[in-house]
PDB file as gemmi writes it, atoms N, CA and C in Angstrom:
CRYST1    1.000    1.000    1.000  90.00  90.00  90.00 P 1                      
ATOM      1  N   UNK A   1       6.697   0.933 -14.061  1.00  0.00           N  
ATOM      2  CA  UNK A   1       5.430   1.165 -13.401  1.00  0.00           C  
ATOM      3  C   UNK A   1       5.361   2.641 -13.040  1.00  0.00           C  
ATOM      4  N   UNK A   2       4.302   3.455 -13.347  1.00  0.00           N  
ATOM      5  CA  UNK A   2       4.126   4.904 -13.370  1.00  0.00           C  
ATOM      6  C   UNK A   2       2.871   5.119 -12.172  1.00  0.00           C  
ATOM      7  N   UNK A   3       3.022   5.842 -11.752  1.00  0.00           N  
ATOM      8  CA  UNK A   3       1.726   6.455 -10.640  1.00  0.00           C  
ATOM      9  C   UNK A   3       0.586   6.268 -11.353  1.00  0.00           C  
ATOM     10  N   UNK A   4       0.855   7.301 -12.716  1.00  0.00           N  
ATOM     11  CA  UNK A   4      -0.599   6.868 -13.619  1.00  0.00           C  
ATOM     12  C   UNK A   4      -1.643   5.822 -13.576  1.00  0.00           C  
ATOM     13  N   UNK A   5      -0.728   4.372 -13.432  1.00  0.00           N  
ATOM     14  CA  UNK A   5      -1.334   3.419 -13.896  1.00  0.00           C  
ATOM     15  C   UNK A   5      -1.878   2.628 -12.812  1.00  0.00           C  
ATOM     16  N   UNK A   6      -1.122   2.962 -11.268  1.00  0.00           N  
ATOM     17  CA  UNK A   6      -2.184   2.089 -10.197  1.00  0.00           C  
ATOM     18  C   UNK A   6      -1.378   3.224  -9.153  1.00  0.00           C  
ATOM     19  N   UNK A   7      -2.516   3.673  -8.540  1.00  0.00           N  
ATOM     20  CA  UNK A   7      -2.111   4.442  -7.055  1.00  0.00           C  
ATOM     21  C   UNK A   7      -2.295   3.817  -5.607  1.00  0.00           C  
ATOM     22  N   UNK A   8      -1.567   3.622  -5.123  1.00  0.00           N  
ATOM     23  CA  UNK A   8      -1.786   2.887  -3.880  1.00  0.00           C  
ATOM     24  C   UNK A   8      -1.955   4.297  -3.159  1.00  0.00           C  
ATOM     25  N   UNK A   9      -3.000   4.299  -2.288  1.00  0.00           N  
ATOM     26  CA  UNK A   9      -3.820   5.512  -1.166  1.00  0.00           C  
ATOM     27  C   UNK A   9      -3.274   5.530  -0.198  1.00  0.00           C  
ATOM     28  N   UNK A  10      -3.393   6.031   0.725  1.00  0.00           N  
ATOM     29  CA  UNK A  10      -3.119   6.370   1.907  1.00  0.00           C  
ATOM     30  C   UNK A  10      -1.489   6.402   2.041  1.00  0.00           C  
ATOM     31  N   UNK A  11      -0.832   7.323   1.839  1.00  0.00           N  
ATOM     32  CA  UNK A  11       0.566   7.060   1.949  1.00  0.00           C  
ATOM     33  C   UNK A  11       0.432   7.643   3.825  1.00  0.00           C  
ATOM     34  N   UNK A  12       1.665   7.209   4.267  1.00  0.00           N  
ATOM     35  CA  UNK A  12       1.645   7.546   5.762  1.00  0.00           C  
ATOM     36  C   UNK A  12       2.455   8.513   5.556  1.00  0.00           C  
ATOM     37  N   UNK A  13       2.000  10.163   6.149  1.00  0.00           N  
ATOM     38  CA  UNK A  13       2.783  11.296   6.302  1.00  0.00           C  
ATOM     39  C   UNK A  13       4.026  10.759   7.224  1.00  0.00           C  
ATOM     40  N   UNK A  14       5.478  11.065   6.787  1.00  0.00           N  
ATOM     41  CA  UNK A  14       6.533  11.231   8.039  1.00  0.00           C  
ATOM     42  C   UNK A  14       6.512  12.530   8.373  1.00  0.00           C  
ATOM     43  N   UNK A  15       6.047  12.900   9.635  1.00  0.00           N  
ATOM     44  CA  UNK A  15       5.778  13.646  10.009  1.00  0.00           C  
ATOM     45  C   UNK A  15       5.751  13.555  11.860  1.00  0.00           C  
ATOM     46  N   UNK A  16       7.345  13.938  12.148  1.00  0.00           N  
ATOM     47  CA  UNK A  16       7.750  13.323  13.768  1.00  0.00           C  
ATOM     48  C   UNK A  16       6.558  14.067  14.676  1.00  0.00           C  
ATOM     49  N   UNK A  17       5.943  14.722  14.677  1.00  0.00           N  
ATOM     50  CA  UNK A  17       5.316  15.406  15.582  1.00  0.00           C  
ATOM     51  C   UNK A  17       3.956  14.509  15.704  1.00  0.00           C  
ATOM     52  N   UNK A  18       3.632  14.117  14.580  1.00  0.00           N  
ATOM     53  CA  UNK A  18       2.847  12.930  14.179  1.00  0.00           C  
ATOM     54  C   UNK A  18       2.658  11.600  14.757  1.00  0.00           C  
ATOM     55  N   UNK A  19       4.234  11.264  14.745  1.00  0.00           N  
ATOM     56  CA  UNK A  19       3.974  10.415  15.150  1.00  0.00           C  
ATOM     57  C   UNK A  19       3.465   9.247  16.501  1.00  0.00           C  
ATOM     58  N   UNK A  20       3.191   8.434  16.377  1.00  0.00           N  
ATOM     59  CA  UNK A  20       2.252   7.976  17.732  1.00  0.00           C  
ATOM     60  C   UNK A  20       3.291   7.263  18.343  1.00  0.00           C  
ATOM     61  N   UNK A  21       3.075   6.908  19.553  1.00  0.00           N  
ATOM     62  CA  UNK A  21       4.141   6.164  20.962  1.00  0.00           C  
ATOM     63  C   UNK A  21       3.815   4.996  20.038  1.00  0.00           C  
ATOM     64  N   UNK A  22       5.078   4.535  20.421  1.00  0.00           N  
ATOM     65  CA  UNK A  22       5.669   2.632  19.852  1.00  0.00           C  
ATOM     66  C   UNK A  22       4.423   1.862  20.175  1.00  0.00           C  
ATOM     67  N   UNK A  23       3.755   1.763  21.335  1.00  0.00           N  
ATOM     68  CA  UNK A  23       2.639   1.109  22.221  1.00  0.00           C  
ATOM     69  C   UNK A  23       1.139   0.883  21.139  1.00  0.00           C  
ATOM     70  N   UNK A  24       1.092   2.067  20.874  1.00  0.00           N  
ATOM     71  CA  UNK A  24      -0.179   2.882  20.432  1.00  0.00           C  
ATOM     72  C   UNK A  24      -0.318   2.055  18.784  1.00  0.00           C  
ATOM     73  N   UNK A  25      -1.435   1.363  18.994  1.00  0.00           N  
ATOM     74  CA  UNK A  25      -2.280   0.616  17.837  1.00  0.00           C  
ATOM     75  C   UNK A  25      -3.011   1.153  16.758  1.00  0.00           C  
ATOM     76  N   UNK A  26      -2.931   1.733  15.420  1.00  0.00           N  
ATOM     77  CA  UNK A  26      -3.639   2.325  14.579  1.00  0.00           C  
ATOM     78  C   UNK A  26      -4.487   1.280  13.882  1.00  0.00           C  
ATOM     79  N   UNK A  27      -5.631   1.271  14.017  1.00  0.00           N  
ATOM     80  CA  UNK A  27      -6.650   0.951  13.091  1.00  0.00           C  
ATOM     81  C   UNK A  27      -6.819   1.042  11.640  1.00  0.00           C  
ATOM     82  N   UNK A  28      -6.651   0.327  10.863  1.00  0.00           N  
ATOM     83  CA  UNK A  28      -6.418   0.731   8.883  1.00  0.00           C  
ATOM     84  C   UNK A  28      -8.027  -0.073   8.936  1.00  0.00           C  
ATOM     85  N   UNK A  29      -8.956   0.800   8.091  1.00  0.00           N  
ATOM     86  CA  UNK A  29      -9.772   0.125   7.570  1.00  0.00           C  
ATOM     87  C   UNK A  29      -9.463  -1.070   6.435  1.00  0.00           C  
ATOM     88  N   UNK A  30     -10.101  -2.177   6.192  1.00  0.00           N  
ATOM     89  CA  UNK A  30      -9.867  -3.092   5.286  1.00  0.00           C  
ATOM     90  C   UNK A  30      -9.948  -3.080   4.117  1.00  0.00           C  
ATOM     91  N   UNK A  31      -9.007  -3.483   3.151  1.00  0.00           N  
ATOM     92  CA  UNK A  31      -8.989  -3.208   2.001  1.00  0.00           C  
ATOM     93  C   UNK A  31      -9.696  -3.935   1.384  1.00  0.00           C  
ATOM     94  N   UNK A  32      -9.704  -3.674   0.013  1.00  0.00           N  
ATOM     95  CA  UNK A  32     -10.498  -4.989  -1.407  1.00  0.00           C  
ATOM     96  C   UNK A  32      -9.702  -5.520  -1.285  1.00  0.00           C  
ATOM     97  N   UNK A  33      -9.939  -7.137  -1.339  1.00  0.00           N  
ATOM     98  CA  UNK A  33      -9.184  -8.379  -1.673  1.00  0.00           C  
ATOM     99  C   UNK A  33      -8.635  -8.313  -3.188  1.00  0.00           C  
ATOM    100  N   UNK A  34      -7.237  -8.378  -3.140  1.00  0.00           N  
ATOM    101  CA  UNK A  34      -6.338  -8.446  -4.202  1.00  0.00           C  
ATOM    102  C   UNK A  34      -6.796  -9.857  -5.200  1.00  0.00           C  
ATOM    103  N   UNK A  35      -7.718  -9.912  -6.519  1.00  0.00           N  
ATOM    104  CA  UNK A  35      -7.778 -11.224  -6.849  1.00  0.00           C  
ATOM    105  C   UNK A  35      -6.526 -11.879  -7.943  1.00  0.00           C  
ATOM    106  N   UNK A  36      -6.457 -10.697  -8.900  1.00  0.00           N  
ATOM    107  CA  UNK A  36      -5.083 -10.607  -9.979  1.00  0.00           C  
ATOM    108  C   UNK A  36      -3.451 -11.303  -9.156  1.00  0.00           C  
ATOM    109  N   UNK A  37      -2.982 -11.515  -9.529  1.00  0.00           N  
ATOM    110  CA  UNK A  37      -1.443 -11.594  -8.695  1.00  0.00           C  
ATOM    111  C   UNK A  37      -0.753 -10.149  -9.528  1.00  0.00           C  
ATOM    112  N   UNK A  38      -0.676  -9.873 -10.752  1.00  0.00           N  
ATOM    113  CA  UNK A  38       0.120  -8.992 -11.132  1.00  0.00           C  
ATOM    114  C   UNK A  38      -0.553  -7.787 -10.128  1.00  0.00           C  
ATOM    115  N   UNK A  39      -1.710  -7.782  -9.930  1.00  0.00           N  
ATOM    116  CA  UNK A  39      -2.042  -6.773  -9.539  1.00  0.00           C  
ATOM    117  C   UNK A  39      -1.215  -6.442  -8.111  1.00  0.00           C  
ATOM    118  N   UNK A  40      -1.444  -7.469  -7.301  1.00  0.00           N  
ATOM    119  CA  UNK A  40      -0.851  -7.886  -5.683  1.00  0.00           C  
ATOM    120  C   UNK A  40       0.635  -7.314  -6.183  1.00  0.00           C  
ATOM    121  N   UNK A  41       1.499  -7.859  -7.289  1.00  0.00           N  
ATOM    122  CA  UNK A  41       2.894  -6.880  -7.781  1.00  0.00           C  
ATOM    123  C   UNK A  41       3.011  -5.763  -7.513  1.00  0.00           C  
ATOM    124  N   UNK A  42       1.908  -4.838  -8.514  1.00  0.00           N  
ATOM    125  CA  UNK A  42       2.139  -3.552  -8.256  1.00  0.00           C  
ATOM    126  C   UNK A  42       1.755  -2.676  -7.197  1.00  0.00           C  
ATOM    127  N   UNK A  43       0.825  -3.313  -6.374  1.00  0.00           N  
ATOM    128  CA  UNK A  43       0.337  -2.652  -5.277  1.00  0.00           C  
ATOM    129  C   UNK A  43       1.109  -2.818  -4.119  1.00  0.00           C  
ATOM    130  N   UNK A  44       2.098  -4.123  -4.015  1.00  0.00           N  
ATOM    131  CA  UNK A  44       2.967  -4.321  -2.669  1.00  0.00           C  
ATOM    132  C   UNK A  44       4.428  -3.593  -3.461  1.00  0.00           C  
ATOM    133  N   UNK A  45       4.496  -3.239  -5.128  1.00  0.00           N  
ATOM    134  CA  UNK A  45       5.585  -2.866  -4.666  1.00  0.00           C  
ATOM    135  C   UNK A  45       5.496  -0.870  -4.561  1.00  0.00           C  
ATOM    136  N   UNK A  46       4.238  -0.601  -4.898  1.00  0.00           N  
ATOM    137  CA  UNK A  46       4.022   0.618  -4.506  1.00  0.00           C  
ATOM    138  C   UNK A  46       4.271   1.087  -3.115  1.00  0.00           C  
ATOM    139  N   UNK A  47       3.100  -0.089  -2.619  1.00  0.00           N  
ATOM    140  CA  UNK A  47       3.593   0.294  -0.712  1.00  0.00           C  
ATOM    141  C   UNK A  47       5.517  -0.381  -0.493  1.00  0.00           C  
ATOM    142  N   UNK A  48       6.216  -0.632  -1.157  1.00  0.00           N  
ATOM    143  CA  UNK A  48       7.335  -0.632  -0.425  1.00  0.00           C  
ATOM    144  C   UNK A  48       7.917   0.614  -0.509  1.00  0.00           C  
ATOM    145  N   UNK A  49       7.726   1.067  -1.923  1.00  0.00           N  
ATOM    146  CA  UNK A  49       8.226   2.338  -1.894  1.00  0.00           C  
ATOM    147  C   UNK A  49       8.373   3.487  -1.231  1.00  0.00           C  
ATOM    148  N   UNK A  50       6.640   3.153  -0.555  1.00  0.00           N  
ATOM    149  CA  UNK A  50       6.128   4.105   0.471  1.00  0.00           C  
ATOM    150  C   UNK A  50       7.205   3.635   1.826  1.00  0.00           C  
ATOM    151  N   UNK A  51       7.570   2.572   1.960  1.00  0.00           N  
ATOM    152  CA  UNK A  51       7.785   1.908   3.090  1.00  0.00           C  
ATOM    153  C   UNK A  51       9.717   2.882   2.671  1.00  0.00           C  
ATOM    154  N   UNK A  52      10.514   2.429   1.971  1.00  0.00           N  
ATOM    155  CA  UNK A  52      11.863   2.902   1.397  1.00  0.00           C  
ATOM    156  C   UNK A  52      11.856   4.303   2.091  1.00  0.00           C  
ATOM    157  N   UNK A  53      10.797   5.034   1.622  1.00  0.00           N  
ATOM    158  CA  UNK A  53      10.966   6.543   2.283  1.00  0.00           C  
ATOM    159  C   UNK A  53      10.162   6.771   3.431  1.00  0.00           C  
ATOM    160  N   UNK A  54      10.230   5.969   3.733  1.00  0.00           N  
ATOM    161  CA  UNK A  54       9.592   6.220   5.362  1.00  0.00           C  
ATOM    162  C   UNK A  54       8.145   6.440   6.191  1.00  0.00           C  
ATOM    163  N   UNK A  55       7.211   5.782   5.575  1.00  0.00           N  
ATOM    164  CA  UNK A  55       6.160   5.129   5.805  1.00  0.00           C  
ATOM    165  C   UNK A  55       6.411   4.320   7.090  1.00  0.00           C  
ATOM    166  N   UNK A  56       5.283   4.510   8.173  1.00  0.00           N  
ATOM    167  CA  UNK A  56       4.940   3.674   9.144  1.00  0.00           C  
ATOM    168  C   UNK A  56       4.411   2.335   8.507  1.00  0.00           C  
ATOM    169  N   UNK A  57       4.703   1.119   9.112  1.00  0.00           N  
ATOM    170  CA  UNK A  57       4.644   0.458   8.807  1.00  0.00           C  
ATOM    171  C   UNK A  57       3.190  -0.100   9.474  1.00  0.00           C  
ATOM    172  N   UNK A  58       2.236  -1.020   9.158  1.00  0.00           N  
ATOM    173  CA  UNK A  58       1.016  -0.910   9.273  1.00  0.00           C  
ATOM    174  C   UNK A  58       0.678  -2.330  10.042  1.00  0.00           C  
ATOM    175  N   UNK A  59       1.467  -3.330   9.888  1.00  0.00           N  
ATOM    176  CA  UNK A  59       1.412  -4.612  10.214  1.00  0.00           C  
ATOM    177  C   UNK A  59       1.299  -4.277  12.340  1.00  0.00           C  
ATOM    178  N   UNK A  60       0.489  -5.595  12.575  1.00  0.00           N  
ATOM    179  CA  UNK A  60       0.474  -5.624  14.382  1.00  0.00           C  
ATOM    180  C   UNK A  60       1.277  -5.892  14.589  1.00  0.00           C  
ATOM    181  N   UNK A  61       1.910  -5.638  15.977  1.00  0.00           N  
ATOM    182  CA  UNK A  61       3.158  -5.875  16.625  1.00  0.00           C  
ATOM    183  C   UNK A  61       3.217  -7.350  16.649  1.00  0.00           C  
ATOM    184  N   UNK A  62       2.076  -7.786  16.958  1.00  0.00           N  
ATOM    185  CA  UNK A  62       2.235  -9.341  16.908  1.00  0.00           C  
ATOM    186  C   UNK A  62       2.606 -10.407  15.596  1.00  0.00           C  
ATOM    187  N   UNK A  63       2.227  -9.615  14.624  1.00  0.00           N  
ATOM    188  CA  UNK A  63       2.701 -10.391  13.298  1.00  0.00           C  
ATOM    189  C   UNK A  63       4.540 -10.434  13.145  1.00  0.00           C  
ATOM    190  N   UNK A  64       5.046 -11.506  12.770  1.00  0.00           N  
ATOM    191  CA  UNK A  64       6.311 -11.452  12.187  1.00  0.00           C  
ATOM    192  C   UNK A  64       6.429 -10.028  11.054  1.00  0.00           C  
ATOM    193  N   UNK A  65       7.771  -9.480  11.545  1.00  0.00           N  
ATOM    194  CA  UNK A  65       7.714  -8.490  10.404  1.00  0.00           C  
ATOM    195  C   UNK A  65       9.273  -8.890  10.027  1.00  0.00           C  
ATOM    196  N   UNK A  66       8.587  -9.499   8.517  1.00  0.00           N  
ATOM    197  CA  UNK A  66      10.415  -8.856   7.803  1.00  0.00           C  
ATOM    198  C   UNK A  66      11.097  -8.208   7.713  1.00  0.00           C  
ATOM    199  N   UNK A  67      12.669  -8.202   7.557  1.00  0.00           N  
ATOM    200  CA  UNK A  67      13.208  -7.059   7.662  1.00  0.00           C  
ATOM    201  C   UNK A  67      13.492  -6.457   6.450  1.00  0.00           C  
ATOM    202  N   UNK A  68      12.798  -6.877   5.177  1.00  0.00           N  
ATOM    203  CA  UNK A  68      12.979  -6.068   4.238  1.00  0.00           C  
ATOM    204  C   UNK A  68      11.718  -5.343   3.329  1.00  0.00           C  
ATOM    205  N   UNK A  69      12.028  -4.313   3.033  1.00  0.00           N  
ATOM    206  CA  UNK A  69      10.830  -3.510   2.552  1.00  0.00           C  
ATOM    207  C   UNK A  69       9.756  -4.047   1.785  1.00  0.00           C  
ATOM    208  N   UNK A  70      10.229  -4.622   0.534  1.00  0.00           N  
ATOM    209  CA  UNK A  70       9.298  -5.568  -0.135  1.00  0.00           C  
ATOM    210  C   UNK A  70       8.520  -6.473   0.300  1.00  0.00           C  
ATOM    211  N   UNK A  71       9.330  -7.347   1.355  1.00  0.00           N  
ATOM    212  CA  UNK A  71       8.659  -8.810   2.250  1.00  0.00           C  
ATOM    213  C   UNK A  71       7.740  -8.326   3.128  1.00  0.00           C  
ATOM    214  N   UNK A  72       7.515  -6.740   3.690  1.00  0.00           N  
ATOM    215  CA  UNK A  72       6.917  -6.225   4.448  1.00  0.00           C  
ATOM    216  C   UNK A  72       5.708  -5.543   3.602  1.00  0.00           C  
ATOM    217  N   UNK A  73       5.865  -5.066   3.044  1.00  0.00           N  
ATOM    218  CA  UNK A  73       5.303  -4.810   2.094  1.00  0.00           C  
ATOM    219  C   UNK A  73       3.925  -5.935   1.578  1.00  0.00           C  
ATOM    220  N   UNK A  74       4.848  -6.945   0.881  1.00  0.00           N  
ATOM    221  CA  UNK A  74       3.933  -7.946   0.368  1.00  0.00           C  
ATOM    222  C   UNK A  74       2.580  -8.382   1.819  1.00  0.00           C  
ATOM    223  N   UNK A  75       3.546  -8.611   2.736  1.00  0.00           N  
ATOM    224  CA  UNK A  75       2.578  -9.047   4.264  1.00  0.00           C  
ATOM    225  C   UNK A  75       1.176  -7.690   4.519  1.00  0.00           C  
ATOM    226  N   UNK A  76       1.701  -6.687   4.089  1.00  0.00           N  
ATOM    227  CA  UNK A  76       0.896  -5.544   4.200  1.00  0.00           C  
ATOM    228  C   UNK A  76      -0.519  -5.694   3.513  1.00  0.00           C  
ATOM    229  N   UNK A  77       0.071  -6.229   1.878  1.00  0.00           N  
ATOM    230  CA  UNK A  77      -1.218  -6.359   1.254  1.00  0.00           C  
ATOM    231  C   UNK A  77      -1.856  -7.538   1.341  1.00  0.00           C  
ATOM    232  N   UNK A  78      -1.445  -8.842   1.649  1.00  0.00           N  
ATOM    233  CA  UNK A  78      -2.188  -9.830   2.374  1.00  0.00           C  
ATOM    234  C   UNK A  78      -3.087  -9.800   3.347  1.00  0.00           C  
ATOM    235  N   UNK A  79      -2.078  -8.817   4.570  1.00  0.00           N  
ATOM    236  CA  UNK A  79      -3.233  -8.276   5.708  1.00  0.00           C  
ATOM    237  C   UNK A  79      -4.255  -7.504   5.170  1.00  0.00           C  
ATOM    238  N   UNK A  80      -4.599  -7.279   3.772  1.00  0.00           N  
ATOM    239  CA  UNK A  80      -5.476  -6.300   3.463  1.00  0.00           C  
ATOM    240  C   UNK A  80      -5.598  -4.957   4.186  1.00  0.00           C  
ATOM    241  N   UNK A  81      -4.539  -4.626   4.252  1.00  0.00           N  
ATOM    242  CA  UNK A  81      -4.134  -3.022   5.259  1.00  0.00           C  
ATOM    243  C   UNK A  81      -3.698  -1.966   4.298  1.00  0.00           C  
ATOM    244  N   UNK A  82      -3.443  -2.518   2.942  1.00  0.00           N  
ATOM    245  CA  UNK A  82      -3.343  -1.490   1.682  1.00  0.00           C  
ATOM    246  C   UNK A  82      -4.156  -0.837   1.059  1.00  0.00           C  
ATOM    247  N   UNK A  83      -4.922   0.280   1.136  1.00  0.00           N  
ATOM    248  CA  UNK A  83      -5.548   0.801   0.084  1.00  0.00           C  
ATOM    249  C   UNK A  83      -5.434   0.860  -1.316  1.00  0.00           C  
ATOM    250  N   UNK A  84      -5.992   0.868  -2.240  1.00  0.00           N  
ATOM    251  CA  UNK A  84      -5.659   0.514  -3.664  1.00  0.00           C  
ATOM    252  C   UNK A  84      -7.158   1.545  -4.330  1.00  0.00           C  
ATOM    253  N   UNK A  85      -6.484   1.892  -5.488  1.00  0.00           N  
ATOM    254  CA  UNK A  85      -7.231   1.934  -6.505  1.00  0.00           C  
ATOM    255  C   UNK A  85      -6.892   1.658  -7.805  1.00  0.00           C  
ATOM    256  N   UNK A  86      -7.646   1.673  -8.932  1.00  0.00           N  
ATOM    257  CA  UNK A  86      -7.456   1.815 -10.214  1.00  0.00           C  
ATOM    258  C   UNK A  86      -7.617   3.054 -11.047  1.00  0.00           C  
ATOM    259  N   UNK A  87      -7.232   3.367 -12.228  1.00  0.00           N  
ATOM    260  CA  UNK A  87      -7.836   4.781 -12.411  1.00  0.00           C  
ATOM    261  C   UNK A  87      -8.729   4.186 -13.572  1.00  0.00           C  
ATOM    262  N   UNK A  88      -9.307   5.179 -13.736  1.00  0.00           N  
ATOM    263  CA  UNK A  88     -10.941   4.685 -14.863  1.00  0.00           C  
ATOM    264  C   UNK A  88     -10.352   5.121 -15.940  1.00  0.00           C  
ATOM    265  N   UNK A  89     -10.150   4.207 -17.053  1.00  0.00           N  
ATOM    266  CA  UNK A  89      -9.826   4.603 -18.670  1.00  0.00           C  
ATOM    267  C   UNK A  89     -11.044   4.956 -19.037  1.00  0.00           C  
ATOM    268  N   UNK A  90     -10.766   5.691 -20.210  1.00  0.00           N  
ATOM    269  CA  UNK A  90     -11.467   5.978 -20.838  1.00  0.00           C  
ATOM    270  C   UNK A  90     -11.102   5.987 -22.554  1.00  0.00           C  
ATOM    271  N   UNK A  91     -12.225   5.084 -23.341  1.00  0.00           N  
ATOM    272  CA  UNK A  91     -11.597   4.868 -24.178  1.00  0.00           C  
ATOM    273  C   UNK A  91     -12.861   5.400 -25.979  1.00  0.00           C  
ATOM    274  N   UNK A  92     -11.547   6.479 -26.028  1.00  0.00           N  
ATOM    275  CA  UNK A  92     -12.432   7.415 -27.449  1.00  0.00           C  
ATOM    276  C   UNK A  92     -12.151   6.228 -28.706  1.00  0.00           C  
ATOM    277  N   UNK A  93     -13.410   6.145 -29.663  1.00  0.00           N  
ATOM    278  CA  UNK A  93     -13.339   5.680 -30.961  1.00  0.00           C  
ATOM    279  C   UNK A  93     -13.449   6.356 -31.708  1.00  0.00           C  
ATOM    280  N   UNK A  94     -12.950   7.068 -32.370  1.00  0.00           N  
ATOM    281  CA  UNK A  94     -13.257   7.773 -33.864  1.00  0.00           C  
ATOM    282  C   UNK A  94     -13.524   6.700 -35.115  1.00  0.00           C  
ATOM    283  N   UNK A  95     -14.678   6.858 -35.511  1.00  0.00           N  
ATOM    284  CA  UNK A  95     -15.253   5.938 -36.533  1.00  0.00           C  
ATOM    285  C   UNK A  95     -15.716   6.473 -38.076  1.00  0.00           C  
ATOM    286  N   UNK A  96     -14.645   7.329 -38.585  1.00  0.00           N  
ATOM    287  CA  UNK A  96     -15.111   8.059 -39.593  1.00  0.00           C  
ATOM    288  C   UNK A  96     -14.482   7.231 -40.372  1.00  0.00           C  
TER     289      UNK A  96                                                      
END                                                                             
């Protein structure tokens, strides 16, 4: 799986100066509903990646959070708290 082919948005800067008190609630606007499953694949395992190197994690304090990147991950894009896109092909015919 290459960046090329699906970009998950919003990566969270690590950035300590940045960051907000434990307490303090961030708001994620809502994402598009994942309908594909392969798709839900590459997009939760993009955000784990994000999550591996140190991405805030996006889930409410009140939700169960797994303790592993992927399982957290996957919960991420369920909560629809993942941004996603696709990139637009474009596709040339030469018809000579």
């Amino acid at each position: 799986m290459s960046d090329e082919i699906l970009h998950a948005e919003s990566a969270d800067p690590v950035d300590p100066a940045a960051t907000p008190e434990p307490d303090e609630v961030i708001e994620y606007p809502e994402a598009v509903r994942i309908e594909s499953r392969f798709l839900f694949v590459d997009v939760s395992a993009m955000r784990a990646k994000q999550l591996r190197k140190g991405a805030r994690v996006r889930l409410a304090p009140d939700v169960p959070r797994p303790l592993k990147p992927e399982r957290m991950a996957m919960e991420e894009v369920r909560h629809r708290l993942v941004e996603w896109a696709l990139p637009e092909f474009k596709v040339e015919i030469d018809l000579r």
